[in-house]
Phi, psi and omega in degrees: 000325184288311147356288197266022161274352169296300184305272196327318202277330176284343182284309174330295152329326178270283213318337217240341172318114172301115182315134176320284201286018185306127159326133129267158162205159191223142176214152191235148179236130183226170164191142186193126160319127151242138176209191199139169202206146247230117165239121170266183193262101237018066158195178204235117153281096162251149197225139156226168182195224195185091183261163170200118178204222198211163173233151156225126172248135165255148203203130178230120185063033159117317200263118171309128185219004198186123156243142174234107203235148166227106201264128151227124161211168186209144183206149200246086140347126189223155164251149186264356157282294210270335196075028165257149193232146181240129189259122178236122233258162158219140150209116171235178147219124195252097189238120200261138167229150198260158154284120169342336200265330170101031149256165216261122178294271186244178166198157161229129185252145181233121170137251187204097180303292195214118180213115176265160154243156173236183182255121181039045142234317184082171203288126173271343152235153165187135215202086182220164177088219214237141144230164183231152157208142164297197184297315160275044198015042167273145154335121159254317167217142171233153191217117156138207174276140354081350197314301207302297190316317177273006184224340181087206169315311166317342198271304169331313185284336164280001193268305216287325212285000000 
């Protein structure tokens, strides 16, 4: 019996203890206006929009080991001769692992890059699924549709023509 009036008050202790090695995590809310502009092939891409998410940073003892950024923005393209205009939609997740040192190892980007729509076209860019980049931030596996990746900045200036 003396056992367990001992026991019961250190089992407790333990139970109620916070684990050494527990995740932290810190997340920031951002949101912010953008615009800007282009030159296409005779006609000028301007653009504004609008992001908005979260960064969450992970940290164990202390040591930073992970960022998790979640992006929503939506933005509007115009061509500046004719005046077409395209709504270009982002939902991404951007998840970065870190070096001890707090550089960035690999990241991955997931989700809905770039995806335009048009009025009686129907989507005019689309830029959806996974890229991975290494340490040096080269591509290492791309997975889905790509315009942007595989065309730059031309896949906006073909949505707009």
């Amino acid at each position: 019996m003396k056992v367990l009036h001992i026991a019961a008050p250190l089992l407790v202790s333990v139970a109620l203890a916070a684990p050494a090695s527990a995740d932290q995590r810190d997340v920031v809310h951002f949101a912010d206006p953008f615009d800007g502009s282009a030159q296409c092939d005779g006609f000028v891409n301007n653009w504004e929009g609008h992001d908005r998410g979260t960064i969450t940073d992970f940290a164990r003892d202390g040591v930073l080991y992970r960022q998790v950024g979640h992006i929503h923005a939506i933005e509007t393209d115009t061509n500046s001769v004719t005046g077409k205009s395209v709504v270009i939609r982002t939902d991404i997740t951007v998840v970065g692992d870190l070096t001890p040192d707090g550089e960035l190892a690999t990241y991955k980007i997931s989700g809905q890059f770039n995806v335009g729509t048009s009025p009686g076209q129907g989507i005019v860019i689309h830029d959806a699924g996974t890229v991975t980049f290494d340490a040096d931030g080269m591509i290492a596996a791309i997975h889905g549709i790509h315009d942007t990746f595989a065309n730059g900045g031309d896949a906006f200036c073909a949505a707009l023509s």
